[in-house]
C-alpha positions as CSV (number, residue, x, y, z in Angstrom):
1,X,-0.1,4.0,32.6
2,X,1.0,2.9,29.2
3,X,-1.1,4.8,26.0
4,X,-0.5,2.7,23.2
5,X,-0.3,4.7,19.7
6,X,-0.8,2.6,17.0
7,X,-0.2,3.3,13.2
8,X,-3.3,3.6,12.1
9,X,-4.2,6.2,14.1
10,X,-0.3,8.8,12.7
11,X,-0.1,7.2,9.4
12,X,-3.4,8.7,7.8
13,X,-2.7,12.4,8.7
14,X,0.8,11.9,8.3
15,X,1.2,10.0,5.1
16,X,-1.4,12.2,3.6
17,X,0.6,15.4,4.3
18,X,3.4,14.0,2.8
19,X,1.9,13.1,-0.5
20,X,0.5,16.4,-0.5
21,X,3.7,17.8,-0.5
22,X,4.8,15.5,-3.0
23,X,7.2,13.8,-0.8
24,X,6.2,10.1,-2.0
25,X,9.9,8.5,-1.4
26,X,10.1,10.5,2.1
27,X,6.6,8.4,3.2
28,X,7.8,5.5,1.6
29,X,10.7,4.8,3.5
30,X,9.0,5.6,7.2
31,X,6.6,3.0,6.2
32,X,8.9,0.3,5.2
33,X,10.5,1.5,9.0
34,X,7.3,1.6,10.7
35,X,6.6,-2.3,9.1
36,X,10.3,-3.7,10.3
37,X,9.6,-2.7,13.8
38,X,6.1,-3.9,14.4
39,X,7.5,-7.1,12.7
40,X,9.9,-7.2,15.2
41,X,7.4,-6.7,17.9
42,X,4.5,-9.1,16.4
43,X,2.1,-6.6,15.8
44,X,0.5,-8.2,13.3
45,X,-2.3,-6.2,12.8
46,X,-0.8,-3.1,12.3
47,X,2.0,-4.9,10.1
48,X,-1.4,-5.5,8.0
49,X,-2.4,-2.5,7.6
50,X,1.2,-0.6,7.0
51,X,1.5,-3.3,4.2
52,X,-1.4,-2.1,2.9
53,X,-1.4,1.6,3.0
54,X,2.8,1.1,1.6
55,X,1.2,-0.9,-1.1
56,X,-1.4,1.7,-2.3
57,X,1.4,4.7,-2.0
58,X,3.6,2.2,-4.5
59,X,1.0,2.4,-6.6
60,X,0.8,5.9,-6.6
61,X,4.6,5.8,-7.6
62,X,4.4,3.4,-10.2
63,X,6.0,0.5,-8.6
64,X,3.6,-1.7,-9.7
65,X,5.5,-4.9,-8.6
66,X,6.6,-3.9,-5.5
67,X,3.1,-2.6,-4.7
68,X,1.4,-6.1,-5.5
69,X,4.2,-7.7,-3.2
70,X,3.0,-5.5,-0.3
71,X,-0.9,-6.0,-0.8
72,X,-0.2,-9.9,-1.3
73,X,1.0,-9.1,2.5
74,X,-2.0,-7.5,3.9
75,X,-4.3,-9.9,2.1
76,X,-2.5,-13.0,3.8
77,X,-3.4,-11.4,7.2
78,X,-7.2,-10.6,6.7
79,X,-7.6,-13.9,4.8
80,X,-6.0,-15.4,8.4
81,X,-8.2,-13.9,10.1
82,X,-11.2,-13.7,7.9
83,X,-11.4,-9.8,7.7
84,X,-13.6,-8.6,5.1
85,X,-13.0,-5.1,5.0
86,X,-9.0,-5.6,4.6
87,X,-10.1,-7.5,1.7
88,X,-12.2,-5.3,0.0
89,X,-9.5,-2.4,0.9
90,X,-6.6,-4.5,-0.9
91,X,-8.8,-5.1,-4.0
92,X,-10.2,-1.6,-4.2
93,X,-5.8,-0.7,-4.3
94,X,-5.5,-3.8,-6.8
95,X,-8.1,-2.0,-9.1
96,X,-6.1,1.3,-8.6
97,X,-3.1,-0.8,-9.6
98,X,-4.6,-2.0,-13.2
99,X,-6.1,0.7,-13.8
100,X,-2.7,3.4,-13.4
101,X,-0.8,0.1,-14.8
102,X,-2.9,-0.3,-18.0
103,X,-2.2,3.5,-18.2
104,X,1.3,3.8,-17.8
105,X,2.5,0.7,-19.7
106,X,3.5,0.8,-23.1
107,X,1.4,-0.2,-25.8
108,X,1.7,-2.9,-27.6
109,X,2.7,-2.6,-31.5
110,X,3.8,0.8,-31.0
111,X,0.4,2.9,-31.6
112,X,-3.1,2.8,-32.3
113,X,-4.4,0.3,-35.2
114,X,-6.4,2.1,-38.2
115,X,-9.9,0.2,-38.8
């Protein structure tokens, strides 16, 4: 008998533990893991989803380009296969994204403009 543990069902608990100890990098890199070897095995799916879940915790680091690579990722798969939900999931982290990013840059000019 063969049980078959897929990523979705460790990375939420596990990923989630990690950022709540402020281990960020730690989660980081056992994703980008986690992605090579279902790449290497043509899980495509799950590829997907670790894409996107990687994307959202760059976000939460403030590697805004890096995170936009990853969700570009995921959104080629659920566009492949018509998947609706990935979509929305990848947008709702893309709003995330400009929201922290619009934060976090720099502003233009150096301050705020008197009126």
């Amino acid at each position: 008998m063969v049980i078959r543990v897929t990523l979705p069902s460790v990375w939420p608990n596990l990923a989630n533990r990690y950022i709540e100890l402020g281990e960020l990098a730690a989660v980081e890199r056992d994703m980008r893991r986690c992605i090579q070897l279902l790449r290497e095995i043509e899980n495509e799916l799950d590829e997907a989803i670790g894409h996107q879940k990687r994307g959202r915790l760059l976000v939460y680091q403030g590697m805004f380009e890096a995170a936009d690579v990853e969700l570009s990722m995921s959104t080629h798969y659920w566009e492949q296969i018509n998947d609706k939900q990935g979509l929305c999931l990848d947008e709702s982290y893309r709003a995330l994204w400009r929201a922290l990013y619009e934060r976090c840059a720099p502003r233009a000019g150096g301050g705020q403009s008197g009126a």
